[in-house]
C-alpha positions as CSV (number, residue, x, y, z in Angstrom):
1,X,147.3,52.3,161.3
2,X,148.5,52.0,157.9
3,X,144.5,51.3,156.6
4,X,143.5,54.9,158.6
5,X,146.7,56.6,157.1
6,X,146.4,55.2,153.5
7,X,142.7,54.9,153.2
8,X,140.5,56.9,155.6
9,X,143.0,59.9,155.8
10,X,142.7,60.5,151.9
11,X,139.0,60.1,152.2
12,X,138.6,62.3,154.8
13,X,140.7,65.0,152.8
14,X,139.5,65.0,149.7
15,X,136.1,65.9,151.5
16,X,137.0,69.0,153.1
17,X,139.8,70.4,150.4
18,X,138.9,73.1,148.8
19,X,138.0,72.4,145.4
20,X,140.2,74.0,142.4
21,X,138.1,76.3,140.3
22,X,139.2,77.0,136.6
23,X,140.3,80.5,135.8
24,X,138.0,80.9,132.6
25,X,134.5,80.0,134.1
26,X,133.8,83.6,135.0
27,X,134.8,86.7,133.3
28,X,134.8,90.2,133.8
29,X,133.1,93.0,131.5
30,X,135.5,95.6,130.6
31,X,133.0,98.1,130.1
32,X,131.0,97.7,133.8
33,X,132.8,95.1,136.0
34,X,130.4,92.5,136.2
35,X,131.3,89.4,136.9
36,X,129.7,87.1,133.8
37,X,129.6,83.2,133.5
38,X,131.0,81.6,130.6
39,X,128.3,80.1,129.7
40,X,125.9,83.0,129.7
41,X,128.1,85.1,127.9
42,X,128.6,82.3,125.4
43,X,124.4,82.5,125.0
44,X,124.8,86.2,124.6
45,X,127.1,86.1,121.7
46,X,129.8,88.0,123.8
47,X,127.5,90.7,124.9
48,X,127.3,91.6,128.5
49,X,123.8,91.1,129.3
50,X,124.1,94.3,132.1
51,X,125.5,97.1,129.9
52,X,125.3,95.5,125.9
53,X,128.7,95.6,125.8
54,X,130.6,93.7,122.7
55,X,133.6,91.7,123.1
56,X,135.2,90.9,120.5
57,X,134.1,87.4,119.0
58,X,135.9,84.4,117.8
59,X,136.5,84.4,114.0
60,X,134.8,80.9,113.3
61,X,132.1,81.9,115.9
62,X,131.3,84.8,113.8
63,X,130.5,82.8,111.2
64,X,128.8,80.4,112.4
65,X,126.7,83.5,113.9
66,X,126.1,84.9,110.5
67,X,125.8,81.3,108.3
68,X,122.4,79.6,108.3
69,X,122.7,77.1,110.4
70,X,126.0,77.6,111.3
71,X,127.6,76.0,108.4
72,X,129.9,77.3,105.3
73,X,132.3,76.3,103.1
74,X,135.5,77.5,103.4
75,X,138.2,78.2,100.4
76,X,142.1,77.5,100.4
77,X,143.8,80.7,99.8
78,X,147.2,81.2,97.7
79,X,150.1,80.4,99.2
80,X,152.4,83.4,99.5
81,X,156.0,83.7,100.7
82,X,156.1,83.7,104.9
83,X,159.0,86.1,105.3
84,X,159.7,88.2,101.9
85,X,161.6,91.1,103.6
86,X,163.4,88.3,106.3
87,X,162.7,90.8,109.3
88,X,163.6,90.2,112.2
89,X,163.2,92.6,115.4
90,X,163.3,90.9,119.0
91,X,162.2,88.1,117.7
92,X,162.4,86.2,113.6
93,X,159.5,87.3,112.0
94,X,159.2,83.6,110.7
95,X,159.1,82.6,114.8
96,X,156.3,84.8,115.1
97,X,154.5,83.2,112.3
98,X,155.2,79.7,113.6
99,X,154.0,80.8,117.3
100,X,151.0,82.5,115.8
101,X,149.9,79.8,114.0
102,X,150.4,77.0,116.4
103,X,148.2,79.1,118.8
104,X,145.1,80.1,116.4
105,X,145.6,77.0,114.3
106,X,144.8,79.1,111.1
107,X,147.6,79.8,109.1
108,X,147.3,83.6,108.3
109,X,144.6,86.5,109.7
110,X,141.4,86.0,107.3
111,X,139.7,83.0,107.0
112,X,136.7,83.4,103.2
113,X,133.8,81.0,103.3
114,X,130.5,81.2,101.1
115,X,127.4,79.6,102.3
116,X,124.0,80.6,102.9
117,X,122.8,84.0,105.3
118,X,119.3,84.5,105.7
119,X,118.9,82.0,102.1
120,X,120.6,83.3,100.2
121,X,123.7,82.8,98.8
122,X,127.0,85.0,100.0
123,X,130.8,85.0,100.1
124,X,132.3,86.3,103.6
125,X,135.8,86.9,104.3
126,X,136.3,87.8,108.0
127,X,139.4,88.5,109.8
128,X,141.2,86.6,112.9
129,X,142.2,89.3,115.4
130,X,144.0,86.8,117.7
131,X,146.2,86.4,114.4
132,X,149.2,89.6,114.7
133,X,146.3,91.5,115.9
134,X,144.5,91.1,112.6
135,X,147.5,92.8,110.7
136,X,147.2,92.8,106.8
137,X,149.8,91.3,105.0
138,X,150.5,89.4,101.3
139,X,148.4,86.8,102.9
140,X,145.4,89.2,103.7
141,X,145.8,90.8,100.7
142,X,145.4,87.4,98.5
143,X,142.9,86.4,100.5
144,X,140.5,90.0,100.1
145,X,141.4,89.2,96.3
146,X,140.3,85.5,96.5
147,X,136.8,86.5,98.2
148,X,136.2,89.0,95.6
149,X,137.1,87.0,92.6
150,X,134.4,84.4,93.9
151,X,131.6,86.0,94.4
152,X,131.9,87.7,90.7
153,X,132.2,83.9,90.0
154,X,129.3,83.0,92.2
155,X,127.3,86.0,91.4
156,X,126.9,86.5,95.2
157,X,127.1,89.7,97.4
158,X,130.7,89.9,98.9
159,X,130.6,90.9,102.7
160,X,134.2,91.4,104.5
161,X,134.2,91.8,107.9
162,X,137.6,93.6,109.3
163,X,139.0,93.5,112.7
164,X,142.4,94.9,112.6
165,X,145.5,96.9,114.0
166,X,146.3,98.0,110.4
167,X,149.1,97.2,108.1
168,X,151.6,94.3,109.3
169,X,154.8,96.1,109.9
170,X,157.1,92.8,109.5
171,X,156.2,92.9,105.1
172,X,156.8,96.8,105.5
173,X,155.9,98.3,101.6
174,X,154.7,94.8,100.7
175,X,151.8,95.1,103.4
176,X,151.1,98.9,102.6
177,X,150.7,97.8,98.8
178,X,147.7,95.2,99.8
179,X,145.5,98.5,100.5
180,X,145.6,99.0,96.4
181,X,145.1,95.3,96.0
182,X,142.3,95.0,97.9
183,X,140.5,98.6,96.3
184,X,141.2,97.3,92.8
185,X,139.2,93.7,93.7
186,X,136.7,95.5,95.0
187,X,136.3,97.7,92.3
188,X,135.7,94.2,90.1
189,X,132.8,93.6,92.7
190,X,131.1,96.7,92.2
191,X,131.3,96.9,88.2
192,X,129.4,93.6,88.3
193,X,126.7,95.4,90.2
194,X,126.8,93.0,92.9
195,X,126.6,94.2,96.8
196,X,129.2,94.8,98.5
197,X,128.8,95.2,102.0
198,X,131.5,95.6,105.4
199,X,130.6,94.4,108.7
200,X,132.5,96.7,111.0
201,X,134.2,95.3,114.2
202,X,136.7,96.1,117.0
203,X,139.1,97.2,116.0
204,X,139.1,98.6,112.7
205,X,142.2,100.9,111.9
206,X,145.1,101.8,110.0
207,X,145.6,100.6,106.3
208,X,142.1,98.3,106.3
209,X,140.4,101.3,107.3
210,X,142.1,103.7,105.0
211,X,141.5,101.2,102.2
212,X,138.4,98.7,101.2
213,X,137.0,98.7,104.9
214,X,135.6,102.3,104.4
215,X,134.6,101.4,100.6
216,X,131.1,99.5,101.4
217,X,128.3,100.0,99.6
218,X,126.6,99.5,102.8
219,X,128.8,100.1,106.4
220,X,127.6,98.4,109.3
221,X,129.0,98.5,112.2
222,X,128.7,96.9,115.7
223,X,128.1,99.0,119.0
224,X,130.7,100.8,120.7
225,X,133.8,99.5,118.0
226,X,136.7,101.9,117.5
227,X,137.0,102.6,114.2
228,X,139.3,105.2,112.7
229,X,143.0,105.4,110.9
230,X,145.2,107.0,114.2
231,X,145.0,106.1,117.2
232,X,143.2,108.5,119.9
233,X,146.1,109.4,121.7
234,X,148.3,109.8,118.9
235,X,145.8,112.7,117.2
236,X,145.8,114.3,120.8
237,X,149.4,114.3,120.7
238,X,149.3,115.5,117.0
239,X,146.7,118.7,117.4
240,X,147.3,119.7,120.4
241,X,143.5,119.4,121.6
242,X,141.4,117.3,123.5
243,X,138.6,114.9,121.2
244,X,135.5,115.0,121.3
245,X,133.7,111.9,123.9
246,X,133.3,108.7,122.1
247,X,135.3,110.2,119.2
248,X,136.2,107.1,116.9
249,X,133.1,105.1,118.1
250,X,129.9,103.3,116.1
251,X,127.8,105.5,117.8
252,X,130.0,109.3,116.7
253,X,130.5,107.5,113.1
254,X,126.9,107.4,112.9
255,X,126.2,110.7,113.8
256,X,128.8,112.0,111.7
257,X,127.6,110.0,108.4
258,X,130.7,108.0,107.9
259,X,128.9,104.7,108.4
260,X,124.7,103.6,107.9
261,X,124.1,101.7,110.1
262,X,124.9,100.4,113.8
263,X,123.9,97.1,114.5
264,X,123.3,94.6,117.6
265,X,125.2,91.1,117.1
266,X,122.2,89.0,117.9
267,X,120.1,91.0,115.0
268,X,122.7,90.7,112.1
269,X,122.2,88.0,110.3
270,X,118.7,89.0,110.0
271,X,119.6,92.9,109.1
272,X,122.0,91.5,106.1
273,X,119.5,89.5,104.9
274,X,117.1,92.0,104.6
275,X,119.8,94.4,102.8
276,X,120.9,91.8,100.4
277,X,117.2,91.1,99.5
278,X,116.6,94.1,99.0
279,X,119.6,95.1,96.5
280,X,119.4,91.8,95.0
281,X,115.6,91.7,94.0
282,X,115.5,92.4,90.2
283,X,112.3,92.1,90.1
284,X,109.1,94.9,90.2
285,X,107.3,95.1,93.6
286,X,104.1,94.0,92.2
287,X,102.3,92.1,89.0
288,X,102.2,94.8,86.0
289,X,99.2,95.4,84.8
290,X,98.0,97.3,81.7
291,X,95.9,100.0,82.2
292,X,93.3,101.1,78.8
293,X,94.1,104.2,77.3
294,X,90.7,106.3,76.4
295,X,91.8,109.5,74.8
296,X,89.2,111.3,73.3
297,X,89.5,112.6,69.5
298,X,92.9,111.1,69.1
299,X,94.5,111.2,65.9
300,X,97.4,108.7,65.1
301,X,99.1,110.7,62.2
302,X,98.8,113.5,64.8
303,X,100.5,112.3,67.5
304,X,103.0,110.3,64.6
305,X,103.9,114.2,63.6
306,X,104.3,115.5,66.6
């Protein structure tokens, strides 16, 4: 009895128990329903292969999505004070921080790499949504200043890539006075006549779009990402009137000339490329060649008067 209790029982249930199937195997599109496999969507760069809708993408996948082979070199940012205005709300705003980062593993929202896209050299600094929902604080700030100060030192287009809830409440007129920051480094970018391009992503809004997210000299943005300052409901609330459908979208952006560009994730590594070469190559589009001049009955003193 005790070999059929303690050996052929087990057997026998461990054949006919329902397996246990882990939660994150499937998920669901937010856009259609469908029911994707992690895997597949994995392949698809977080695109649902029914509708083409984007999900938002991992930080370090992103780059590895836009680096040559997937690999970059990332840069240690200043070290700025964690709690300058010591807030506290429910909850120490130090807490937060320490949460936060034991969760991403990163230790503020942006992470700035240079590396090779499309072969050539660039300097990306792209933010962590999963961090504060993106929030731009002294740390963001530093690091927008960081990214811009290497590629004048590199000589390499600077590409910045928000995703963002806006300003980080918690370093109140300290977060609100990275928006100068960041337009003055960017500034430093432009006057050395190197590209500066943004990469658009969900979400884009408050103080990063109101500063250098809307300053590209190229805006590209993904399909279907909200981008704006306000949120929807709160400009309803505001004016009194309904907006316009897909108000705050890529696609109305486009329409409405605020952006150049909107762009599939699997095609843009290959569309940056092809704008950096393109405002990068110095030189003329062909050999020069010098034509003979045959001008009948000229007169050098002549022409020397004239």
């Amino acid at each position: 009895m005790n070999w059929l209790t303690n050996y052929v029982r087990p057997k026998l249930q461990a054949l006919v128990r329902p397996k246990e199937v882990p939660d994150n195997l499937w998920h669901k599109c937010p856009s259609c329903g469908h029911m994707i496999f992690h895997r597949d969507l994995e392949k698809a760069l977080n695109v649902c292969q029914h509708c083409g809708h984007h999900m938002r993408l991992a930080v370090k996948k992103r780059l590895e999505m836009l680096f040559d082979d997937g690999k970059y070199t990332r840069i240690e940012l200043p070290k700025v004070p964690d709690d300058p205005l010591k807030f506290k709300d429910q909850k120490r705003y130090t807490d937060r921080l320490k949460d936060t980062r034991a969760k991403t593993g990163e230790h503020d929202a942006i992470i700035v790499a240079h590396g090779r896209c499309s072969g050539q050299n660039v300097v990306i600094a792209a933010f962590n949504f999963d961090f504060q929902g993106g929030s731009m604080g002294i740390a963001v700030g530093e690091g927008i200043v960081a990214a811009a100060e290497l590629a004048v030192l590199q000589d390499a287009p600077l590409i910045v890539i928000p995703a963002s809830g806006g300003a980080r409440m918690q370093e109140g007129i300290l977060s609100l006075m990275q928006m100068a920051r960041t337009t003055v480094a960017v500034d430093k970018v432009k006057e050395k006549r190197l590209p500066y391009i943004v990469l658009l992503t969900d979400p884009t809004t408050g103080g990063v779009s109101a500063s250098f997210a809307m300053l590209g000299d190229i805006a590209i943005a993904e399909p279907g990402c909200i981008i704006g300052f306000a949120g929807a409901r709160v400009i309803e609330s505001t004016i009194r009137e309904k907006l316009p459908e897909g108000f705050q979208r890529a696609e109305y952006l486009l329409d409405k000339g605020m952006i150049d560009m909107v762009v599939h994730r699997k095609d843009l590594r290959d569309t940056l490329g092809r704008i950096i070469s393109m405002l990068r190559n110095r030189a003329p589009a062909g050999d020069l060649v010098m034509l003979p001049v045959d001008i009948p009955d000229y007169d050098p003193e002549s022409a020397a008067r004239l």
